[in-house]
C-alpha positions as CSV (number, residue, x, y, z in Angstrom):
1,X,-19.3,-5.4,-12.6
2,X,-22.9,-5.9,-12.7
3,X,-25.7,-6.6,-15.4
4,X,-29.1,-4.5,-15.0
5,X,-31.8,-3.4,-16.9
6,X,-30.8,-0.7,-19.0
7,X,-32.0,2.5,-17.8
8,X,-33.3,5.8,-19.2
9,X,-30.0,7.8,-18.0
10,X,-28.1,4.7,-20.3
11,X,-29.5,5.9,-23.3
12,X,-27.0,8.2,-25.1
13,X,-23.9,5.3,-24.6
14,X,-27.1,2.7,-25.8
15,X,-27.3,4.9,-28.7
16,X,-23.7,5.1,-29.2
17,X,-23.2,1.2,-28.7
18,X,-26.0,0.1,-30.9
19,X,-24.1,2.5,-33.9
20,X,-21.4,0.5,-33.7
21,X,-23.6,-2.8,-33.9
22,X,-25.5,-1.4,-36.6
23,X,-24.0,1.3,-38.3
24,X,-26.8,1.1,-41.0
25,X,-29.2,1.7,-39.1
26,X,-28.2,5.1,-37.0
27,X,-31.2,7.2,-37.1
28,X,-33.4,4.7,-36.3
29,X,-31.6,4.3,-32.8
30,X,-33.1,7.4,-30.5
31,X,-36.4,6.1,-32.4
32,X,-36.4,2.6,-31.3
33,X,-35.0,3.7,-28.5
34,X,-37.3,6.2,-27.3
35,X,-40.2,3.6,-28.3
36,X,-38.7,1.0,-25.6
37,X,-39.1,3.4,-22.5
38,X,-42.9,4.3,-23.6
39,X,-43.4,0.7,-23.5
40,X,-44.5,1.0,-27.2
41,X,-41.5,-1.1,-29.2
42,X,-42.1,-4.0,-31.0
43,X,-38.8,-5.0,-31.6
44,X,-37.2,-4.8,-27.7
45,X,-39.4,-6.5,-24.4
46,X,-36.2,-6.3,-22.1
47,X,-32.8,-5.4,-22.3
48,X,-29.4,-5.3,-19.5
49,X,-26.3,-3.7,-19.8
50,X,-23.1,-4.6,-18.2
51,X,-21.9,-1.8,-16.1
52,X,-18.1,-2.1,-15.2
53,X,-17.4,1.1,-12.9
54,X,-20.1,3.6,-12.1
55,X,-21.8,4.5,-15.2
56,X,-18.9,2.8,-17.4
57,X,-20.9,0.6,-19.7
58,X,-19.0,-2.0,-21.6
59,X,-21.7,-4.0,-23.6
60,X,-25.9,-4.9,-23.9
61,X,-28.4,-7.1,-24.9
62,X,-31.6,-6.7,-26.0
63,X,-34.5,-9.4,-26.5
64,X,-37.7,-9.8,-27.9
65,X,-40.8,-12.7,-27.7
66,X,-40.9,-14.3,-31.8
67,X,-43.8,-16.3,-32.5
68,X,-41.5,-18.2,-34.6
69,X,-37.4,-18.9,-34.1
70,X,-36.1,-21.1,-36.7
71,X,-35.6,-25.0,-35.0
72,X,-38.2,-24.5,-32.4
73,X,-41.4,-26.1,-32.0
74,X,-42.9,-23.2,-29.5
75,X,-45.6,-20.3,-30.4
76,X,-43.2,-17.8,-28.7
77,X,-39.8,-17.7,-28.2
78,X,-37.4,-15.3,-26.4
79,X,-35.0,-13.9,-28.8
80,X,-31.7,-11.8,-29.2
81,X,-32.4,-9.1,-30.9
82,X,-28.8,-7.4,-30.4
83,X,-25.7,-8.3,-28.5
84,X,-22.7,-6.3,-28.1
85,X,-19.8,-6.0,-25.9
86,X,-17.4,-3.1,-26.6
87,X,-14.0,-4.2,-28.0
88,X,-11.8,-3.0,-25.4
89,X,-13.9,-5.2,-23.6
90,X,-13.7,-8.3,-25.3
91,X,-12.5,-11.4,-24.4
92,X,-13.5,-10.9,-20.5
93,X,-16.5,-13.4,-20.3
94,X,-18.7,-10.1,-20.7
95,X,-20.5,-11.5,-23.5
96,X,-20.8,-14.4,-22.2
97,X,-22.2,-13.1,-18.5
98,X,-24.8,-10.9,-20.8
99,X,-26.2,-14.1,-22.8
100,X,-26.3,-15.8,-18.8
101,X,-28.6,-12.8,-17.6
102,X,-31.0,-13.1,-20.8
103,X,-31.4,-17.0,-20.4
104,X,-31.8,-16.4,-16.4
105,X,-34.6,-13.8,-17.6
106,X,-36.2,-15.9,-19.9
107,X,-36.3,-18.8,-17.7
108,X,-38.0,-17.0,-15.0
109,X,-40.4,-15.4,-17.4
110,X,-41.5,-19.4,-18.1
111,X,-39.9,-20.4,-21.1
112,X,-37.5,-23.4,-22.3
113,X,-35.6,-22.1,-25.1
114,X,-33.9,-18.8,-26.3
115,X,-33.2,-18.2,-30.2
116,X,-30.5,-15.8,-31.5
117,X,-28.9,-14.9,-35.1
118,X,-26.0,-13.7,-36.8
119,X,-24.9,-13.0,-40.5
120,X,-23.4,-15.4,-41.9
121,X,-20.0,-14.2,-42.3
122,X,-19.8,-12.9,-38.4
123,X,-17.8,-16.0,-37.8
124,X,-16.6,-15.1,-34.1
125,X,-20.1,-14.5,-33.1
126,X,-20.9,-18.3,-34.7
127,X,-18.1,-19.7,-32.6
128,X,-19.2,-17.9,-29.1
129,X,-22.8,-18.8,-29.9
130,X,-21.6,-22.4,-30.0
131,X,-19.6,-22.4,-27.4
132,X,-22.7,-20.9,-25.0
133,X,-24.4,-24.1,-26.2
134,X,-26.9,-22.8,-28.8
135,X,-27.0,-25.1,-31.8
136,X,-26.8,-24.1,-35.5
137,X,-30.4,-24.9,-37.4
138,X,-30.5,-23.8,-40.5
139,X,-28.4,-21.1,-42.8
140,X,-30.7,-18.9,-44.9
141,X,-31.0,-16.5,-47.3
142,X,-33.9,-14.0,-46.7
143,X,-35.3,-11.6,-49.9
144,X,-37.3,-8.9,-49.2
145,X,-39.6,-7.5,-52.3
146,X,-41.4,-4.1,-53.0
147,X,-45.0,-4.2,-54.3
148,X,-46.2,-2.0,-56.9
């Protein structure tokens, strides 16, 4: 097993394992996608996979820099954007080795803290994110409204 930066020849099981993350949002995948390896996203700075036999990927995780992270103090914060480990895969310490290699990241890139977020009902993602020593700081309800 080993944890790398995910690679341009990654992206169709990327794809695949972001669908099942976000189901919603499936066509905006090779988008986003295609936006991270021009160096032109927004959304993603880094991201690893976990690579369990040659080319046999079994999870990711993706982060961004926030100017804002609920509970912090700091102008910019490293962030997980997405985390996923396949479920045949679960259970393993995958997860858990993929949050390790974002904080080691992080830390070398300078900074002192690393935010992450679930929905509120993902209650197995609540308990790992406590047990990996993050701290819950506030529950929220965020509204979104169209202008005329």
């Amino acid at each position: 097993m080993i944890i790398r930066p995910v690679e341009a020849s990654d992206l169709a099981d990327w794809i695949s394992m972001r669908s099942q993350l976000w189901p919603k949002d499936q066509d905006q995948h090779p988008i986003e996608l295609a936006e991270y390896f021009a160096g032109e996203s927004i959304d993603i700075v880094e991201a690893f996979v976990i690579e369990i036999t040659d080319r046999e990927l079994a999870g990711f995780i993706e982060l961004n820099i926030r100017n804002f992270a609920e509970g912090s103090r700091s102008s910019r914060v490293p962030y997980i954007e997405g985390w996923f480990v396949k479920s045949g895969y679960r259970g393993k310490g995958y997860g858990k080795a993929l949050m390790q290699r974002a904080e080691s990241w992080a830390a070398k890139q300078g900074f002192k803290e690393i935010a992450s977020d679930t929905e509120s009902h993902n209650l197995t993602s609540i308990t790992l994110h406590k047990k990996l020593g993050f701290l819950e700081t506030e529950r929220i309800v965020c509204f979104l409204k169209p202008l005329k």
